[in-house]
C-alpha positions in Angstrom: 0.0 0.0 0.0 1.2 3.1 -0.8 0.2 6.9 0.5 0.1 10.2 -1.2 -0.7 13.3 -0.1 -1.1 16.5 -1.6 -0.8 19.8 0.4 -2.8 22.3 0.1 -5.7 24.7 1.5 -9.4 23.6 1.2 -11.8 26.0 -0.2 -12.8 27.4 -3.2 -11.1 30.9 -2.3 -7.2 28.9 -2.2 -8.0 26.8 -5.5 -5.3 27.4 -7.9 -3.4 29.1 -5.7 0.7 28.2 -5.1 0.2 26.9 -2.0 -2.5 23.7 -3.7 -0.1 22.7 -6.3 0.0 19.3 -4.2 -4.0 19.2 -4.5 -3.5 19.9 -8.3 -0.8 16.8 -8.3 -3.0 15.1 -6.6 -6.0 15.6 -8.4 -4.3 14.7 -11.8 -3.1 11.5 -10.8 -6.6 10.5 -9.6 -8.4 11.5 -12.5 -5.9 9.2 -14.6 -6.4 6.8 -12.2 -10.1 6.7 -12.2 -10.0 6.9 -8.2 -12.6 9.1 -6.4 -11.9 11.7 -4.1 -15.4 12.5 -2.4 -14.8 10.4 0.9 -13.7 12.7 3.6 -11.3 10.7 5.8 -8.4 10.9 8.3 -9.3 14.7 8.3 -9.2 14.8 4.4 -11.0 13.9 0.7 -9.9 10.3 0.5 -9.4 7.7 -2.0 -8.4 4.0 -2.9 -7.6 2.5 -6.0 -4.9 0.5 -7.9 -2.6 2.0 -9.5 0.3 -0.6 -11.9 -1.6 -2.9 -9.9 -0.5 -1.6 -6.4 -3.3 -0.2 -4.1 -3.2 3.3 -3.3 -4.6 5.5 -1.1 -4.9 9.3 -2.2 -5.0 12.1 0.3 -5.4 16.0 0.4 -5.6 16.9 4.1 -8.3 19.2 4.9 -6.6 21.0 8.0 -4.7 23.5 5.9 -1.3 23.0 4.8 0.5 23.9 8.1 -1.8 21.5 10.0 -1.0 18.8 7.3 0.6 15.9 10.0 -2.7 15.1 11.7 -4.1 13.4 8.5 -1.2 11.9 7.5 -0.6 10.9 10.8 -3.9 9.3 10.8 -3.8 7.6 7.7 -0.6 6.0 8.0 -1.4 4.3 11.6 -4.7 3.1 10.0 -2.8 1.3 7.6 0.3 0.7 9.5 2.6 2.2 6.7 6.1 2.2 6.5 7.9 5.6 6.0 9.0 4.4 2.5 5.2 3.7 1.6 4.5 7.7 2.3 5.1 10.4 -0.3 3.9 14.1 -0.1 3.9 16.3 -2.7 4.0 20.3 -1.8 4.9 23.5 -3.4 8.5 25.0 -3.0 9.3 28.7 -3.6 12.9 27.2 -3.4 12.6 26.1 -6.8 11.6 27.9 -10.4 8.0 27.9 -11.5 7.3 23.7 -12.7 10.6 22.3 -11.6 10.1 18.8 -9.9 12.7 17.9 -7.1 11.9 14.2 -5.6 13.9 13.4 -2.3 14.1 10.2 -0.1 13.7 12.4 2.6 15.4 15.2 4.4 14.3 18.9 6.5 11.3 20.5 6.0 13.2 22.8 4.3 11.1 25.7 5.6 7.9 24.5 4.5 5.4 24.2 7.4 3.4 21.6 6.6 6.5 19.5 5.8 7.3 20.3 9.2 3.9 19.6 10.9 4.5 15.9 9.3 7.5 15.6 10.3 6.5 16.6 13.9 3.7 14.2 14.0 5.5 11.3 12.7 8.5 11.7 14.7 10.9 11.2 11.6 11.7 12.8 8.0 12.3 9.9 6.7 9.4 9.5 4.4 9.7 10.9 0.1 8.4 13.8 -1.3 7.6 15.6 -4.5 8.4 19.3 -4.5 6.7 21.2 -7.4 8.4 25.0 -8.0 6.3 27.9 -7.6 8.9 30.4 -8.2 10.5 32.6 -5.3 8.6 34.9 -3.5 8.3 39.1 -4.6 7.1 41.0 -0.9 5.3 38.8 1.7 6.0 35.2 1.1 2.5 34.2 3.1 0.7 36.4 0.9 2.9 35.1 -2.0 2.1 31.6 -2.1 -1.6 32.0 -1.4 -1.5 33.9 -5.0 -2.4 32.8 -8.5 -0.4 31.9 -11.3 1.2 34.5 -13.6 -0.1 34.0 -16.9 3.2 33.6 -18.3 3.2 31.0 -15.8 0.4 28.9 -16.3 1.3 26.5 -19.2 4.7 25.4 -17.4 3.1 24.5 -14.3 0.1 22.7 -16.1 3.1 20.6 -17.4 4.5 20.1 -14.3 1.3 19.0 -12.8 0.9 16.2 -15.3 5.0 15.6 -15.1 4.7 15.3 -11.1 2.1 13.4 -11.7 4.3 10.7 -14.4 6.9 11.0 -11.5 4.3 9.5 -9.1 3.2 6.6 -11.1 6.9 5.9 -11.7 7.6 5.9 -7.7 4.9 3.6 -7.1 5.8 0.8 -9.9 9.5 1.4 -9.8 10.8 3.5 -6.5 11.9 6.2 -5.1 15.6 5.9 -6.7 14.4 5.4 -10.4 11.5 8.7 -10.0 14.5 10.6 -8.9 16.9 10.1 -12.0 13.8 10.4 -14.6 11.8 13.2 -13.2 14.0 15.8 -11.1 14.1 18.9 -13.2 12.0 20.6 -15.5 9.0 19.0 -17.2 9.9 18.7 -21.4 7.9 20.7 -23.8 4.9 19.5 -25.1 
């Protein structure tokens, strides 16, 4: 079994914002998947499916992104996960608009609800998918809760599907092998 959870901020008011890019991730790979994300769950839209014919279990916590670690927390006792089952994909201002950075694990990196995980689960030793949303201009709170540039929306409807590839790859082949195909910019369509 396998966990993914998107971060982001529920509400109509926060969609397509910077800060829900891991909804967006999320949401792709679902729809490709056929799996339904109406069942609210472990503080969360919730759902189950196979995907290369492993089950999965699709999250996007519904506690804001900086109270992220009480679903995950939840979901990954309920089915007693190990940390290498668990990825989480988030924005990163680190990182130019649609760049993809996979990691095995590692700090928070000052993303807070990397850090709420990682407080709940006692460790940092679980994957994650970091999509680029460009580095902050003024207030980075008020920053990532902003829209797209319009210069900026085809690249990051790229990166959602290529984030998206880079999941499906980590499920069928690890964590290892979505790293050396998919860190970097998505290719041009």
């Amino acid at each position: 079994m396998k966990l993914i959870v998107g971060l982001g901020n529920p509400g109509r008011q926060y969609s397509g914002t910077r800060h829900n890019v891991g909804f967006d991730v999320v949401d792709v790979l679902a729809w490709r998947s056929g799996i339904s994300m109406t069942v609210e769950k472990f503080h969360g839209w919730f759902g189950k499916g196979e995907i290369h014919g492993e089950p999965v279990v699709l999250l996007k916590p519904t506690t804001f992104v900086n109270r992220s670690g009480r679903a995950v927390s939840a979901a990954g006792r309920f089915y007693k996960l190990e940390s290498g089952d668990l990825m989480v994909v988030s924005d990163d201002t680190a990182l130019p608009p649609g760049r993809v950075r996979i990691r095995k694990g590692g700090s928070a990196g000052g993303h807070n609800g990397l850090q709420d995980i990682i407080d709940f689960l006692g460790t940092s030793d679980w994957s994650r998918l970091r999509v680029g949303t460009g580095e902050p201009f003024g207030d980075p709170s008020t920053y990532v809760l902003s829209r797209f540039a319009d210069d900026e929306i085809e690249v990051m409807d790229r990166a959602r599907r290529w984030a998206a590839d880079a999941l499906e790859c980590w499920i069928e082949r690890g964590v290892d092998t979505a790293m050396n195909r998919y860190n970097g910019d998505p290719p041009p369509e």
